[in-house]
N, C-alpha and C positions, 0 to 999 in steps of 0.2 A: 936473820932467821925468817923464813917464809911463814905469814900465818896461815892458819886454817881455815879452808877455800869455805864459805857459809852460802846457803844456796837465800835464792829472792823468796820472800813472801805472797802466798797468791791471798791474804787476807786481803777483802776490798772488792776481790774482783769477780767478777760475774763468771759464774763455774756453771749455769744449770741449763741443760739442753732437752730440748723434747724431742722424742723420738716413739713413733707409730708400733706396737705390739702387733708380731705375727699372727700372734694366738684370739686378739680380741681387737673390737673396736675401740675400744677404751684407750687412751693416753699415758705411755710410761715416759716418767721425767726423771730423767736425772741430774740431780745437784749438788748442790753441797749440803752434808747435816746438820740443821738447826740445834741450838743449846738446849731448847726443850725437847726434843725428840731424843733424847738419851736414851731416856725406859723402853721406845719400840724399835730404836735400833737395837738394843739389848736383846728383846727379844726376836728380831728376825735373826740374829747371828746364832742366840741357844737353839733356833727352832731348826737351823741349817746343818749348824753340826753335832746338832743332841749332845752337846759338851759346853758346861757350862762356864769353864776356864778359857774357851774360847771368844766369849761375852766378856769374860773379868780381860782379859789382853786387852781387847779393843778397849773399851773403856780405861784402862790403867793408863793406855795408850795417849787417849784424848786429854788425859789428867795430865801430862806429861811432858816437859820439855819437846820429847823426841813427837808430838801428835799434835801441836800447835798449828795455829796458820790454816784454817779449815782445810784439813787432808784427810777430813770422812766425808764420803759421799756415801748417797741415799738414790736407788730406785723407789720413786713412788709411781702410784696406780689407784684412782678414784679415791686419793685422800689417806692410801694407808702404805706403810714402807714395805717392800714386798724383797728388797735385795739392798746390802751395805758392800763397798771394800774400803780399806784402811791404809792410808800411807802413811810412814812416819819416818823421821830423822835418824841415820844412824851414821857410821862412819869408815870410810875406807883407809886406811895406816898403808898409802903410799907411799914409796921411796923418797919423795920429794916433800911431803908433807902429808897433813891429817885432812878430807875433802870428804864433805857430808854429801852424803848420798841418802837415795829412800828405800824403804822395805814397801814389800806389797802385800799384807798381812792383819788380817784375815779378807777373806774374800766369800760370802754367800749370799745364796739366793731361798726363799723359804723353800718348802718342798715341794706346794702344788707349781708352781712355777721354775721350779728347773728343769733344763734342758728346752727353754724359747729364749734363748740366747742374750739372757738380760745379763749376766754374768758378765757376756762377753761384751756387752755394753758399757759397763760397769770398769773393766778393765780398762775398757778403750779412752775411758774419762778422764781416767786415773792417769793413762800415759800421757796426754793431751794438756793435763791440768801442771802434773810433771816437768813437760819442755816447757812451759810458759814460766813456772817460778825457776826455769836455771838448773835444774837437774841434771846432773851427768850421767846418772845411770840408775836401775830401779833394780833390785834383788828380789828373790823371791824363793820358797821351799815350795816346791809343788810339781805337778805329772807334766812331763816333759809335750805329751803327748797334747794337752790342754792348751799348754802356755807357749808352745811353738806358733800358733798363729796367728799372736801378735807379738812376735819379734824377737823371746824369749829366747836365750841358748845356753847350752851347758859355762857353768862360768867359770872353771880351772879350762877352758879353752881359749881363755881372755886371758890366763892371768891370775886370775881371783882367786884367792885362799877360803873357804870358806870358813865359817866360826868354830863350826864345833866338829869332828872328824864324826860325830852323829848322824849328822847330815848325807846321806847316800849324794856321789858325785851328780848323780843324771839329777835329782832333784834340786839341786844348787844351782841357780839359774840367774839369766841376769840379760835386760835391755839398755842397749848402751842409747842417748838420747844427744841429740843436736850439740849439749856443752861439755862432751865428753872430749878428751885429748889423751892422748896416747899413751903418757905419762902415768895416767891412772890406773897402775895396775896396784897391788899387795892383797890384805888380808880384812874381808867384812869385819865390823866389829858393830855387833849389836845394842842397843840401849837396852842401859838396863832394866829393863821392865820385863823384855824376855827372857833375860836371867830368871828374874827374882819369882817369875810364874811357872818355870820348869816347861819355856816353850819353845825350845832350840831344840832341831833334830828328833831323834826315834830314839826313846829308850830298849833295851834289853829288858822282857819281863822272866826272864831265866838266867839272867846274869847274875 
C-alpha cells in the first residue's frame, strides 16, 4: 500500500527577500512571520478584511498541524507588518493515494496600502517558498481575475474536485508547481480548522 506523499519542510530556511515600494522610498521585506508577531499579524489580517473570523483562521491555522513549518509570511515596512498570506497543509484524495498539498488562505494587505502591488508580492513568496519545500500544487478560493497572474486556473479544469459544492467553480483555483505529476488529480480535502470556523465556500443568507 502506497503511503501518503508528505511534502519537505521549509523550517530552517532563509525565506525573507527585500524588495523596493513603488509607492515610497522606504524598504518593503518580505519574510517569514516571527512567533512574536502573532498580535500584528492578527491585526493586519482584521484590518484587511474588517472580519474578525478571518484573524481567528489564520491563527487557528498557525496553532495547527496543517500551518506548521513557517508558512506565514509577513510584508513588513519601517518596522511594522503592513501585509500577511498564509499557507497551510491540506490534502488531495487521489486515485493512487492521499498527497499533501497547500491552501493559499488568507491573503491581505491593510488598507492604506493596497492596490501597490504588495499582495502580489506576497503571493509570489508564497509560490517560491512552495516549490522549494516539494509542493505539488497550491489551491485557493478567490477572483479569478486576481489570481490568474500568477499562474492560478479554474481547478475542475485539472481535474480537481473541489470541497464543498459551496464553492463557485471559477473561484476554485489551483497552481500546479515543479513536483506535480499527472497522477494527481481527485478531490481537495481541507484541514480541519476550515471546517470547524465555518470557512469553506459562500453561504446562503436566504436559504
Amino acid at each position: 500500500m502506497d503511503t501518503p506523499r508528505k511534502l519537505n519542510t521549509v523550517s530552517g530556511m532563509s525565506s525573507s527577500e527585500v524588495e523596493p515600494s513603488p509607492a515610497r522610498t522606504d524598504i518593503v521585506t518580505i519574510r517569514t512571520q516571527r512567533i512574536d508577531e502573532r498580535a500584528e499579524a492578527r491585526d493586519v489580517i482584521t484590518r484587511s478584511f474588517g472580519r474578525v473570523v478571518v484573524a481567528d483562521l489564520a491563527e487557528a491555522l498557525q496553532d495547527a498541524p496543517a500551518g506548521v513549518d513557517g508558512l506565514s509570511f509577513v510584508a513588513e515596512l519601517g518596522g511594522y507588518l503592513i501585509g500577511h498570506v498564509q499557507l497551510s497543509k491540506s490534502w488531495l484524495d487521489a486515485p493512487k493515494r492521499l498527497v499533501e498539498v497547500l491552501v493559499l488562505s488568507p491573503l491581505g494587505v491593510v488598507p492604506e496600502f493596497q492596490r501597490r502591488g504588495i499582495g502580489g508580492r506576497l503571493v509570489n513568496h508564497a509560490l517560491r517558498q512552495a516549490a522549494r519545500m516539494g509542493a505539488p500544487m497550491i489551491f485557493l478560493e478567490g477572483s479569478p481575475h486576481y489570481y490568474q497572474r500568477f499562474g492560478f486556473e479554474t481547478a475542475s479544469r485539472r481535474g480537481f474536485t473541489a470541497p464543498s459544492v459551496r464553492i463557485p467553480d471559477a473561484a476554485f483555483q489551483v497552481v500546479v508547481l515543479p513536483s506535480h505529476e499527472p497522477w494527481m488529480t481527485g478531490a481537495l480535502v481541507y484541514a480541519e480548522v476550515f471546517w470547524a470556523l465555518d470557512c469553506v465556500g459562500l453561504r446562503d443568507p436566504n436559504a
